[in-house]
C-alpha positions in Angstrom: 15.0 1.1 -9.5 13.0 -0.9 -11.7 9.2 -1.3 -11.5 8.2 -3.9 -9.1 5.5 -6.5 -9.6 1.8 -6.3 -7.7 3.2 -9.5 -5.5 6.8 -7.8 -4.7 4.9 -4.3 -3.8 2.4 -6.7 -1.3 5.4 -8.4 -0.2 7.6 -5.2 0.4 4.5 -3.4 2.3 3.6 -6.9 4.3 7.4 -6.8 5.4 7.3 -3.3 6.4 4.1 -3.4 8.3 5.4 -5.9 10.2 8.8 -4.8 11.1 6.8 -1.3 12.3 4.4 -3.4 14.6 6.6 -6.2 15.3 10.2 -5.3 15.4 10.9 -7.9 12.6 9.0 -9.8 10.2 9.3 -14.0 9.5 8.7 -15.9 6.8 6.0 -17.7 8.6 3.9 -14.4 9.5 4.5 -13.2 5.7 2.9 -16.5 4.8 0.1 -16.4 7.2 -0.4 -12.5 6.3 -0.3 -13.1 2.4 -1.9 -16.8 2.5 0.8 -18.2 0.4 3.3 -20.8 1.2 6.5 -20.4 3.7 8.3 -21.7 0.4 6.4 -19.1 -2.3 7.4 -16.3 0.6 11.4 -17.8 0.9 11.4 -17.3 -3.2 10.0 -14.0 -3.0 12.2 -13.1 -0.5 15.2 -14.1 -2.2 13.9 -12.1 -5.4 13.6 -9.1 -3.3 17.5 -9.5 -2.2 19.0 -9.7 -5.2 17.3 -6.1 -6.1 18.8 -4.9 -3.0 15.7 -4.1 -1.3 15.5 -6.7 1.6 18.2 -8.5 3.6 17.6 -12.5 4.4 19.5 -15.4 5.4 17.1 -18.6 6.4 16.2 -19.0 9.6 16.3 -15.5 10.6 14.5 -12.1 10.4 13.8 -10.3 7.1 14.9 -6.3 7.3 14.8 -4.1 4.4 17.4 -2.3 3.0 17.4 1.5 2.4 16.0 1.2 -0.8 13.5 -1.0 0.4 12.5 0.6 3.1 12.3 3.9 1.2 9.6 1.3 -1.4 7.5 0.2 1.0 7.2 3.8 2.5 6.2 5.0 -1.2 4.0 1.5 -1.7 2.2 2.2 2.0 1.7 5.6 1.1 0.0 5.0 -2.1 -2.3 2.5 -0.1 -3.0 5.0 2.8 -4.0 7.9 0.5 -5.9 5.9 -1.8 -8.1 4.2 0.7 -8.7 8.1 2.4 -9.6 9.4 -1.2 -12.3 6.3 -1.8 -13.5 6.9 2.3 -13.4 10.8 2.0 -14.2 11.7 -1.4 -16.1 8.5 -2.8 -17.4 7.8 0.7 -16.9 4.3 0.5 -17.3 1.8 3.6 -13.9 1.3 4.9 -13.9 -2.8 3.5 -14.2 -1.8 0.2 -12.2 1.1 -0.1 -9.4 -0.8 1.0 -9.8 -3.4 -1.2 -10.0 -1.2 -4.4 -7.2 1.0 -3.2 -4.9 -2.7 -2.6 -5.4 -3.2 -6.7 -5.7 0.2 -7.6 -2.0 1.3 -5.8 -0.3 -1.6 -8.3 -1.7 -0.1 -11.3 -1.2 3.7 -11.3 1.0 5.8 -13.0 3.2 8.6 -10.2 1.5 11.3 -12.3 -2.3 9.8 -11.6 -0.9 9.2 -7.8 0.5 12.7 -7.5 -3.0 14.5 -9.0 -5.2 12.3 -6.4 -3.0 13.2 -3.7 -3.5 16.8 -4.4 -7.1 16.6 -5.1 -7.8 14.6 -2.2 -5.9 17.6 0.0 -8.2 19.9 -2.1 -11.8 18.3 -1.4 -10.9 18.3 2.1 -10.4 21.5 2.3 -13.1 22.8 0.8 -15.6 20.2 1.8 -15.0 21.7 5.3 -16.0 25.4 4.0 -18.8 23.4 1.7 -20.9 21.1 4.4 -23.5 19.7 1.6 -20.9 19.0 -0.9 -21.3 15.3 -0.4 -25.1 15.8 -0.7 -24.7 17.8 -4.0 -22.3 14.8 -4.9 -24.9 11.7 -4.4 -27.3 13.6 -6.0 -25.5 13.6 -9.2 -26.2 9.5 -9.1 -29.8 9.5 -8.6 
C-alpha cells in the first residue's frame, strides 16, 4: 500500500474511532470531529475508496475495508504508544503529549516507531525496579 498523507491517516483513524464507539461513522461527525467541511470530508472519502481502504456511497455510513481497517489499527497504534512514551517517559501533561504524538505519528519512519515501542516497553520496566529514575532524569535539565 502506498504511503498515506497526514490528512488521509487523521481521516482513516477519525473513521475508525468512530465506527468502534459508534457502530458507524457519517460524514457529518467526520466534519464536526476534523472541523473541516461535509464537502472537504465527501472528497476525502472518495480518495480513501479508490485506494480500497474505505467503502462509501452518499447518504450512507462510511466502513473500512480490510486494508483500511488493518491502517487505522497501525495509525491508532502509533498514536496510542506515542502519547504513553511522551506521558511515561517524557512525563508530559496528557494535552500536550497528545498533541505532539498527533504530528509526530505522520512523520516517523516504521524503524524510529518500532525502536520507541521497544524502548518505551524497556523504561517501564525498569523504571518499576528504578523508583528515582524520573528524578535522576529532570535533574539532567536543571
Amino acid at each position: 500500500m502506498e504511503k498515506l498523507s497526514q490528512s488521509q491517516e487523521d481521516y482513516l483513524e477519525t473513521i475508525y474511532t468512530e465506527i468502534k464507539s459508534k457502530g458507524c461513522a457519517k460524514v457529518t461527525d467526520i466534519a464536526n470531529i476534523l472541523n473541516v467541511k461535509k464537502a472537504s470530508v465527501t472528497g476525502a472519502i472518495n480518495n480513501l475508496c479508490e485506494k480500497g481502504l474505505v467503502n462509501y456511497t452518499p447518504y450512507s455510513a462510511i466502513t473500512l475495508t480490510k486494508d483500511g481497517e488493518q491502517a487505522a489499527k497501525k495509525i491508532l497504534l502509533k498514536h496510542e504508544v506515542m502519547t504513553n512514551f511522551l506521558i511515561n517517559a517524557l512525563k508530559l501533561s496528557k494535552e500536550e503529549a497528545a498533541q505532539n504524538a498527533c504530528r509526530m505519528e505522520h512523520i516517523m519512519s516504521e524503524e524510529m516507531f518500532k525502536r520507541i515501542h521497544i524502548f518505551s516497553h524497556f523504561l517501564s520496566d525498569y523504571s518499576k525496579e528504578n523508583s528515582d529514575f524520573y528524578e535522576k532524569l529532570k535533574n539532567l535539565y536543571k
